[in-house]
SERO-4910 file (N, C-alpha, C, O; in steps of 0.05 Angstrom, whole numbers):
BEGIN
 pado doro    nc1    nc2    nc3   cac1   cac2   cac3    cc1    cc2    cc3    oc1    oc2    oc3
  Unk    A   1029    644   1745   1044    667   1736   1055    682   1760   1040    688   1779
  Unk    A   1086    688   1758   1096    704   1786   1101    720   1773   1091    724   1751
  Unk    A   1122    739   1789   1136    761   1782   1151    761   1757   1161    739   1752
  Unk    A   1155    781   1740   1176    775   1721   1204    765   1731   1210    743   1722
  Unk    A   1219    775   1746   1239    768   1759   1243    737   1769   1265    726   1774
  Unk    A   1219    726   1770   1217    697   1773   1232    681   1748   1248    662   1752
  Unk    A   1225    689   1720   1229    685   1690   1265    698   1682   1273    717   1669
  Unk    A   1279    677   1695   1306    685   1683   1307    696   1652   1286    697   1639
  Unk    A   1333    704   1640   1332    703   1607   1342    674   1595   1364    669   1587
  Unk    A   1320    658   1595   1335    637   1583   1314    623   1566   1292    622   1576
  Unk    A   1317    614   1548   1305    599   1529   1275    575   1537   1254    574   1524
  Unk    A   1280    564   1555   1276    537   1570   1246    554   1591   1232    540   1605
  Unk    A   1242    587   1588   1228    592   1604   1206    603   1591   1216    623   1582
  Unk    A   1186    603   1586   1160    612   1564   1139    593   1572   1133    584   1594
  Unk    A   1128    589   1542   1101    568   1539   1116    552   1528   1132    560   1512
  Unk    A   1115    528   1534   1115    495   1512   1081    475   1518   1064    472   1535
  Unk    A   1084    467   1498   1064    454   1490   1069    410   1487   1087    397   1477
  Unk    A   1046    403   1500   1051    379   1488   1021    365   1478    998    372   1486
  Unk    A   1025    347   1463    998    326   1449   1000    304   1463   1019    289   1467
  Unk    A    967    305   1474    962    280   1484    940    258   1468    917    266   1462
  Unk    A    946    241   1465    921    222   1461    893    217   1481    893    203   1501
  Unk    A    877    226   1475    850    211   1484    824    203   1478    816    207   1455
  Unk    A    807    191   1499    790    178   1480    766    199   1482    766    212   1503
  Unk    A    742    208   1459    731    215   1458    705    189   1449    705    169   1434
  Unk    A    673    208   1476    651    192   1459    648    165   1470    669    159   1481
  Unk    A    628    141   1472    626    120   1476    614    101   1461    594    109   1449
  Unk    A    621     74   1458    608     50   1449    628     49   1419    652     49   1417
  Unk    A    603     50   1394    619     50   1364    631     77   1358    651     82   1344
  Unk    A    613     96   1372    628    122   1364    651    139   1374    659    162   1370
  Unk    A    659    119   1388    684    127   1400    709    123   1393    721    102   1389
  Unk    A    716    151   1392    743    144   1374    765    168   1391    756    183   1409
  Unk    A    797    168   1381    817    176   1397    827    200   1384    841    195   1364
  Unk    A    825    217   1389    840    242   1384    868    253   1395    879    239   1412
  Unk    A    881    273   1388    905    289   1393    897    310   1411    873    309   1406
  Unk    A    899    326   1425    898    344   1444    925    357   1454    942    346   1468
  Unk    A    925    385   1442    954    402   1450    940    415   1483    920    429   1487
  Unk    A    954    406   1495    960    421   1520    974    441   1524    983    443   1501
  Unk    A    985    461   1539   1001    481   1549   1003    484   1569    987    483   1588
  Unk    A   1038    489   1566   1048    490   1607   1064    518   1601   1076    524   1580
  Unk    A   1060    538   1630   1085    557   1636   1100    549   1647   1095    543   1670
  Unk    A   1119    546   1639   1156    533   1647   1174    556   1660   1179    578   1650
  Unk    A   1181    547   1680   1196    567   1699   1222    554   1694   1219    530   1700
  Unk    A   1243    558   1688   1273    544   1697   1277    550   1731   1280    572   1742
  Unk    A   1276    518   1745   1287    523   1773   1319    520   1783   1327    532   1803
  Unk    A   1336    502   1768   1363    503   1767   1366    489   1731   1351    489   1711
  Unk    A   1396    479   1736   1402    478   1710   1387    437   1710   1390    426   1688
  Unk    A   1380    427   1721   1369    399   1713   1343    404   1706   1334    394   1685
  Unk    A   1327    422   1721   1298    423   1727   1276    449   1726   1282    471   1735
  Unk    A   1246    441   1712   1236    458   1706   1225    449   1724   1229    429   1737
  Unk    A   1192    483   1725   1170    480   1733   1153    479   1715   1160    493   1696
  Unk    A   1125    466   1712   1115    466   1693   1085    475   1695   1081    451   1700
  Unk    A   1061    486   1695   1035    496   1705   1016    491   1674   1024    490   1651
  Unk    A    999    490   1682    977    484   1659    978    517   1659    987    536   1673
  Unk    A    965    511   1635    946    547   1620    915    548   1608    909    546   1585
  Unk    A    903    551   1625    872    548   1618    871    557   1593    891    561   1579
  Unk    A    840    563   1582    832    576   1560    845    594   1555    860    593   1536
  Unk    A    841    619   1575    848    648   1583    877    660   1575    883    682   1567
  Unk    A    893    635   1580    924    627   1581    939    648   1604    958    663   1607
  Unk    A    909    636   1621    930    638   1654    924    605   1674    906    588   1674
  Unk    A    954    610   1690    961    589   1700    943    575   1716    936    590   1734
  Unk    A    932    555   1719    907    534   1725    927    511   1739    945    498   1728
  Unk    A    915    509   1774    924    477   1783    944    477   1790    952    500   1796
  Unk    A    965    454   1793    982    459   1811   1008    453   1795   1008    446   1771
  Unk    A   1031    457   1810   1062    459   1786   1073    433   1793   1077    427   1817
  Unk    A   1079    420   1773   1101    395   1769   1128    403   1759   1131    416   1738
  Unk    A   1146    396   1775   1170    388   1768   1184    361   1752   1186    337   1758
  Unk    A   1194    377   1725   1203    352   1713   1231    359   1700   1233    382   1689
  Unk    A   1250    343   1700   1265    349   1687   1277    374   1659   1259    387   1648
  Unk    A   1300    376   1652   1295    392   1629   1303    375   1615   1313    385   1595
  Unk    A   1303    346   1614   1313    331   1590   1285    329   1588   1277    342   1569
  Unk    A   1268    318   1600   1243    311   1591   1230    326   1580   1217    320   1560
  Unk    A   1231    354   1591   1218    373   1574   1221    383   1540   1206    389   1522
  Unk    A   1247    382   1542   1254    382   1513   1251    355   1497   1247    355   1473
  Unk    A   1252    341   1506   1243    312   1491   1210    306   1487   1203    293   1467
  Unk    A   1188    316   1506   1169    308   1502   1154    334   1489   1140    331   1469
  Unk    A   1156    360   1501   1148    384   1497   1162    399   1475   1185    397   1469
  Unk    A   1137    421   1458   1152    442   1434   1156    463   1447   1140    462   1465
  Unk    A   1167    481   1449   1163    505   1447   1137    523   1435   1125    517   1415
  Unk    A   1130    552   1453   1099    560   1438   1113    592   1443   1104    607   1461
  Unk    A   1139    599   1421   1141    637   1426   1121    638   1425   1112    637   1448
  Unk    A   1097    640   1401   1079    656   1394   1060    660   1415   1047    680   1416
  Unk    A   1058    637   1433   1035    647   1450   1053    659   1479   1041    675   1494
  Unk    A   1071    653   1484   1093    658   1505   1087    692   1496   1079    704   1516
  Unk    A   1090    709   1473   1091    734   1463   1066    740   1463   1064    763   1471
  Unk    A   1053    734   1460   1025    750   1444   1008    746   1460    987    758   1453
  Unk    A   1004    728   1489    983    722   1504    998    728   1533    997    748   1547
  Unk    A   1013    702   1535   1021    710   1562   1037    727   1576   1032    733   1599
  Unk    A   1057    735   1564   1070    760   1568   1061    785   1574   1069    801   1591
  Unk    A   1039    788   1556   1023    814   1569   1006    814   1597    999    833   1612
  Unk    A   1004    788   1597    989    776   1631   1011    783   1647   1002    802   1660
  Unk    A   1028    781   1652   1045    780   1668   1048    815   1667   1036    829   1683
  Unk    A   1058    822   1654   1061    855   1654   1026    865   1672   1023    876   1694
  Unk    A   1007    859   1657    974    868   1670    988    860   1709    991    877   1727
  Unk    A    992    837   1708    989    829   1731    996    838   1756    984    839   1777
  Unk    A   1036    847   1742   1056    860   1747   1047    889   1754   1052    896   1777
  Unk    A   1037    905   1741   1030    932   1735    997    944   1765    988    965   1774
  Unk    A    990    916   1768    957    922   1781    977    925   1816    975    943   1833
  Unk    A    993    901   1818   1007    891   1839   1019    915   1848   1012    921   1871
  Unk    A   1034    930   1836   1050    948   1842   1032    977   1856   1034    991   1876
  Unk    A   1015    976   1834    990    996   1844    986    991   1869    994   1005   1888
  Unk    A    970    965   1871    969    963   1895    984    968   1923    977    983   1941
  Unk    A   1013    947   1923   1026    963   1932   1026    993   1951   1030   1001   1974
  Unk    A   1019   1004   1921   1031   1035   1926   1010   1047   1951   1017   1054   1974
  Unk    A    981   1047   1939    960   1046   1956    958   1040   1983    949   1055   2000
  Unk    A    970   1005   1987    965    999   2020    989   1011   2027    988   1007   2051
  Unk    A   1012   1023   2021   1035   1036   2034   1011   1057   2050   1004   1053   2074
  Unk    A    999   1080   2032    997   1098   2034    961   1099   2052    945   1118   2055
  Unk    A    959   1066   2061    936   1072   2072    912   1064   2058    897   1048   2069
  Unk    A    908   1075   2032    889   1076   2020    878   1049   2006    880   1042   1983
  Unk    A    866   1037   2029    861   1009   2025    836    990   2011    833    965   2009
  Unk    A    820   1014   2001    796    997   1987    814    998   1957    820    978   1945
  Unk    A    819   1022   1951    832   1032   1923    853   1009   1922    854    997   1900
  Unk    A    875    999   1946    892    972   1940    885    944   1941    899    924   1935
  Unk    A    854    945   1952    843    920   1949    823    919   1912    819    898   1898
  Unk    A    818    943   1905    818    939   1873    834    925   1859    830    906   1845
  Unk    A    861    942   1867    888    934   1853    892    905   1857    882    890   1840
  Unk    A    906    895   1879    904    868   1875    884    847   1871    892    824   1866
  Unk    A    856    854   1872    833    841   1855    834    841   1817    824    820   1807
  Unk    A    842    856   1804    849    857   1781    873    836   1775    875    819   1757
  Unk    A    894    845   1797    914    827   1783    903    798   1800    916    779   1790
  Unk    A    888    787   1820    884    762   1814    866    757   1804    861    733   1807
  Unk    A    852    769   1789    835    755   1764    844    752   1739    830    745   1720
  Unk    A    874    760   1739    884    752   1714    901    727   1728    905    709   1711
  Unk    A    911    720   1750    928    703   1763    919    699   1788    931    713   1804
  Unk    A    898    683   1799    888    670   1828    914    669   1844    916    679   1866
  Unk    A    936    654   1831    951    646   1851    980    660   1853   1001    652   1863
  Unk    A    975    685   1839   1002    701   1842   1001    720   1874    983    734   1883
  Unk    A   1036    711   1888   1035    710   1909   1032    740   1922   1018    750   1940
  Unk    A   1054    750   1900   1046    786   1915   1024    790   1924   1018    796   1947
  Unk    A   1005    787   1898    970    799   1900    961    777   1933    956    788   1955
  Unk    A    959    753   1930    951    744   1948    956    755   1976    938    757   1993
  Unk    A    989    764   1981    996    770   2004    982    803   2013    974    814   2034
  Unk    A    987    813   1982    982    852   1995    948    854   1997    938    873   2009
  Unk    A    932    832   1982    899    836   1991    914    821   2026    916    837   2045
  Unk    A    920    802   2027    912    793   2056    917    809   2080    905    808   2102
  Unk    A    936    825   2074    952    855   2086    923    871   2097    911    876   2118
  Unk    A    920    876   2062    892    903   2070    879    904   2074    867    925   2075
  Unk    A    861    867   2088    838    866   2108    845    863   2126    829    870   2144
  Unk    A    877    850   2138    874    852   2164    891    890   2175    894    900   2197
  Unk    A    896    896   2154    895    932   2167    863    939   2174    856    952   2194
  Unk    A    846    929   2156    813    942   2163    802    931   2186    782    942   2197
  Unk    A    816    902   2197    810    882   2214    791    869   2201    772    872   2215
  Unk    A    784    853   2180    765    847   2174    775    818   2169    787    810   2150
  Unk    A    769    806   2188    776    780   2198    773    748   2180    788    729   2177
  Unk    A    746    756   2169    735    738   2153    755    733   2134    771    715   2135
  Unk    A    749    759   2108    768    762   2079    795    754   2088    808    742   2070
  Unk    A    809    758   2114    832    759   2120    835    723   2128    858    714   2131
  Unk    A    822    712   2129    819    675   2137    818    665   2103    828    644   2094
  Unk    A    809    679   2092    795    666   2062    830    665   2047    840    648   2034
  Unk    A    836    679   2052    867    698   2039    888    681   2052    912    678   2044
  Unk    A    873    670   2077    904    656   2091    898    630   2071    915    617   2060
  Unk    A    876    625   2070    872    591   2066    888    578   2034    897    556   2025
  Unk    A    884    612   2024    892    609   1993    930    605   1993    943    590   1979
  Unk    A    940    624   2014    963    627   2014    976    592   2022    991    577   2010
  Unk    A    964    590   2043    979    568   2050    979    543   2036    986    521   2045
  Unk    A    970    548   2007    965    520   1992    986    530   1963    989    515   1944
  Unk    A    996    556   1967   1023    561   1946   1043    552   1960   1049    556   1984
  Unk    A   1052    538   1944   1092    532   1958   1104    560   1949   1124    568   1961
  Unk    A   1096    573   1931   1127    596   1919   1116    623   1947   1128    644   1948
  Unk    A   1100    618   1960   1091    630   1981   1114    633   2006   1117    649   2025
  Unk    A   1128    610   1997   1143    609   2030   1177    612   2019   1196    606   2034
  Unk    A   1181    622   1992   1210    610   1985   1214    646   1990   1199    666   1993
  Unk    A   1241    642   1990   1259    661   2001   1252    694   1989   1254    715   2002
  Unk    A   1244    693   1959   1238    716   1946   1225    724   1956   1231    748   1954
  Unk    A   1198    724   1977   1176    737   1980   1184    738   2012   1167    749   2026
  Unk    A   1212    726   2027   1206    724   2051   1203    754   2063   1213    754   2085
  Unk    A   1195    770   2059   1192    801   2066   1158    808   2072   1146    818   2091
  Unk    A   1151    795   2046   1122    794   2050   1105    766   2072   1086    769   2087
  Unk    A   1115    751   2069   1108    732   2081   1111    736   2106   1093    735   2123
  Unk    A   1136    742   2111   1137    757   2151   1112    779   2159   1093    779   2176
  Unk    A   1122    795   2139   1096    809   2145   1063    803   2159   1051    814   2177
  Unk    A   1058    783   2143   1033    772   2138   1031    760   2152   1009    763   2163
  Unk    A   1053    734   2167   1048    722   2187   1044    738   2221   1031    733   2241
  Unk    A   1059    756   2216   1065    782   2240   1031    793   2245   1021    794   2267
  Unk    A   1017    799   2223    994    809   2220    978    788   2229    963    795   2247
  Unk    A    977    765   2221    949    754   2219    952    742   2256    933    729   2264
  Unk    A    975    747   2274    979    734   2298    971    771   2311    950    775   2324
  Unk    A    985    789   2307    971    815   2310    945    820   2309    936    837   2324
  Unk    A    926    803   2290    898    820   2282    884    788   2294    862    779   2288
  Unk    A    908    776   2312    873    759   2336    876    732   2317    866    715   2332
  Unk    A    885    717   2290    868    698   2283    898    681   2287    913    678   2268
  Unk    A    908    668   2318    925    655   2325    924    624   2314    943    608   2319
  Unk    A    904    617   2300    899    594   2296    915    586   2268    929    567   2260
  Unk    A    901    617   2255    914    617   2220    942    613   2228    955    593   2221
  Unk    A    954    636   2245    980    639   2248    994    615   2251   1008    605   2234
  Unk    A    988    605   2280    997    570   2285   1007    554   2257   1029    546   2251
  Unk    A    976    553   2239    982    534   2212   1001    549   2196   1020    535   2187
  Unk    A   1001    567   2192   1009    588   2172   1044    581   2176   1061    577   2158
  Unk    A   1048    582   2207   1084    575   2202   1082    546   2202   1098    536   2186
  Unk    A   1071    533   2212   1075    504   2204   1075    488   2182   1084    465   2178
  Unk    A   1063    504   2165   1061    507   2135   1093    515   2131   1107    502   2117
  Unk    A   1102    537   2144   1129    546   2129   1149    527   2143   1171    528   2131
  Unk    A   1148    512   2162   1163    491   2171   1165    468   2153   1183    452   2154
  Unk    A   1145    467   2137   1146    446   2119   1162    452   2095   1172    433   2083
  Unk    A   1164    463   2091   1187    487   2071   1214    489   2075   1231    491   2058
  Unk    A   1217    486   2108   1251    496   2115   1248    496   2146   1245    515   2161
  Unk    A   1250    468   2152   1254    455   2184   1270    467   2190   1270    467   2215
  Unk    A   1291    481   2180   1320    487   2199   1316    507   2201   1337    518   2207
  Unk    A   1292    527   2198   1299    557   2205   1292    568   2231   1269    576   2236
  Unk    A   1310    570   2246   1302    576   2270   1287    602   2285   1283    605   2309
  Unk    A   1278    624   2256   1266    649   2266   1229    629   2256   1208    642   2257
  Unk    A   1229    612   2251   1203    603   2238   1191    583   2260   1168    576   2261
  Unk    A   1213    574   2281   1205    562   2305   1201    593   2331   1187    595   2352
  Unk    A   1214    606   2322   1202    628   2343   1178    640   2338   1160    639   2354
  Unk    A   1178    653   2312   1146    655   2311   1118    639   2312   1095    647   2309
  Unk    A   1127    619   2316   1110    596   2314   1109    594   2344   1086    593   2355
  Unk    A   1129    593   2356   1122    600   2385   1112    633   2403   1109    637   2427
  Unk    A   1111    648   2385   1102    668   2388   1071    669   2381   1058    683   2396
  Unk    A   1058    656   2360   1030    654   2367   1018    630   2373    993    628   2370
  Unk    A   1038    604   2386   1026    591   2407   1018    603   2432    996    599   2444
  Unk    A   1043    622   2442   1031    638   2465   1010    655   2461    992    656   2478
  Unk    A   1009    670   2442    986    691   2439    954    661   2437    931    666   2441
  Unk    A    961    644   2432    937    631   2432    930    612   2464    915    593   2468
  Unk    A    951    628   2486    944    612   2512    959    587   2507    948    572   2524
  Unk    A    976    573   2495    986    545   2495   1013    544   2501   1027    536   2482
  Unk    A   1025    550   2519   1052    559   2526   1067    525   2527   1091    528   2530
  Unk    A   1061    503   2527   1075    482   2527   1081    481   2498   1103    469   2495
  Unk    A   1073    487   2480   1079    484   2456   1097    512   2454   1120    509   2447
  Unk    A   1089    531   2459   1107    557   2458   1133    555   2471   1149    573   2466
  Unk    A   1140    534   2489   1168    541   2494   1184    503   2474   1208    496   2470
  Unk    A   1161    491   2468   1172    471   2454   1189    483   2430   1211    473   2424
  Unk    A   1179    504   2417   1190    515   2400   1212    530   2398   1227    530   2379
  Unk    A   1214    548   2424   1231    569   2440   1261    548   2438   1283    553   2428
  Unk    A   1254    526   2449   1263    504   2453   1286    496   2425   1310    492   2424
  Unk    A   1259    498   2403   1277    480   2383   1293    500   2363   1307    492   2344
  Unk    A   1288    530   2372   1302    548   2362   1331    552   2367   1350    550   2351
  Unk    A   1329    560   2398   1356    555   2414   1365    538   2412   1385    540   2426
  Unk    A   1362    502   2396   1382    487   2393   1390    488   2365   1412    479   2359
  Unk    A   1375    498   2347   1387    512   2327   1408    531   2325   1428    529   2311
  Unk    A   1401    549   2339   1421    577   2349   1419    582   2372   1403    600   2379
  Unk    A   1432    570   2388   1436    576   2423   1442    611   2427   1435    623   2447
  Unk    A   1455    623   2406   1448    656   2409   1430    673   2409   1428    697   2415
  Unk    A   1405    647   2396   1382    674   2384   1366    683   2405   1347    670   2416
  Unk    A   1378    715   2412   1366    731   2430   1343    733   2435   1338    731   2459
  Unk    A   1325    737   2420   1295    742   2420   1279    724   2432   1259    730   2445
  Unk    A   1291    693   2427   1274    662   2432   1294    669   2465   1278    673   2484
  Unk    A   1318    671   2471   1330    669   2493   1308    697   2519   1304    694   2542
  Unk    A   1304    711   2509   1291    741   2526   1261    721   2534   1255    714   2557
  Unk    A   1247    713   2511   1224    712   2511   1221    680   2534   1204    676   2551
  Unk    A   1241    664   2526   1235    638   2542   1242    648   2575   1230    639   2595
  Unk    A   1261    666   2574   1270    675   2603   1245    690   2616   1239    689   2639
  Unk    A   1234    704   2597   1212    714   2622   1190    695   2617   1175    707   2633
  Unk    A   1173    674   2607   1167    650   2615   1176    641   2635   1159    640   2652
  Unk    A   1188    636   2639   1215    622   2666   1196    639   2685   1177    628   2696
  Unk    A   1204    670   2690   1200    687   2718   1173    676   2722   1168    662   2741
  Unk    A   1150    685   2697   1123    679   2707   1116    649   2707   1093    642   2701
  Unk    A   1139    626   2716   1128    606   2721   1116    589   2700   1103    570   2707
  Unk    A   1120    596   2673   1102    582   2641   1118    559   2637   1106    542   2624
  Unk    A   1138    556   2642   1158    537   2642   1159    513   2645   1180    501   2643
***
């Protein structure tokens, strides 16, 4: 479950449901049943959905497949009723704790915003806001540990690294190379390199906490592969130049 804003207005985006066959039981007493499953369907362009299981709870469980929207409408029903009556209100809870939160670590008040985003991920583990603004408010406390536990979760969402959240995600990566844990950091953009090789502010920061971790051959490898991306970008150009003076080069 993401943001509402994730959930265009379009038909194709709710609960659908499908029946599977399996086998129940062993030997003579085994026999084959029907089993309705449930997926939350995201529309990602006009060919292709996303699709997520829905536990008991009817929050999102495991990881998201991409499948067509022909397939979906061919193999899958539609479920308003539970799309209305179950999950929709998750999303608003979720929506509603997030924002709280939010409001809280703006203002500092960081146990009260680590409530907040604890509520909304216990209705949604893997909703990215909550994930990102708890990981925020331990490394404001410095608390190094919770703040490793938080990276480990982040870096195993893909909707973590796409463009909607890139505000938060800078953030976070800025922080967790700020608050000492250069290692997370290291993975953390290489993780987002796997996302979008061509971005060349994602090779600077990446070379920005190779250096903070003492590894400057890798820090200007990067410096490196920024400026051949954008031979303008000032920041990678300042930073490789005074490397140069002190000889890191």
């Amino acid at each position: 479950m993401t943001d509402q804003d994730t959930y265009p207005n379009d038909d194709l985006c709710g609960v659908f449901s499908i029946h599977k066959s399996m086998k129940i039981g062993t030997g003579s007493t085994q026999k084959r049943v029907q089993q309705r499953f449930n997926y939350l369907v995201r529309e990602l362009d006009e060919e292709n959905v996303e699709i997520q299981p829905l536990g008991e709870e009817y929050s999102p469980v495991g990881n998201t497949e991409t499948i067509t929207r022909e397939d979906l409408l061919r193999d899958y029903m539609p479920e308003p009723g539970i799309w209305h009556e179950h999950v929709m209100p998750r999303i608003r809870a979720v929506q509603k704790h997030v924002a709280r939160g939010d409001k809280f670590r703006k203002r500092g008040e960081t146990f009260t915003a680590e409530y907040e985003y604890n509520k909304a991920l216990g209705l949604d583990e893997r909703n990215v806001r909550a994930n990102f603004g708890i990981g925020l408010v331990y490394l404001q406390r410095g608390d190094e540990e919770k703040a490793h536990e938080v990276f480990q979760r982040v870096v195993d969402i893909d909707a973590a690294f796409e463009d909607e959240h890139k505000h938060l995600f800078n953030e976070f990566g800025i922080n967790l190379r700020k608050g000492g844990l250069f290692d997370d950091a290291v993975h953390y953009y290489k993780r987002a390199l796997e996302m979008a090789a061509d971005d060349e502010n994602l090779h600077y920061n990446l070379a920005r906490a190779y250096y903070e971790k003492g590894d400057h051959p890798h820090a200007v490898r990067h410096l490196n592969a920024a400026l051949a991306m954008n031979e303008q970008h000032a920041e990678a150009l300042a930073f490789l130049r005074s490397l140069e003076k002190r000889g890191l080069v």
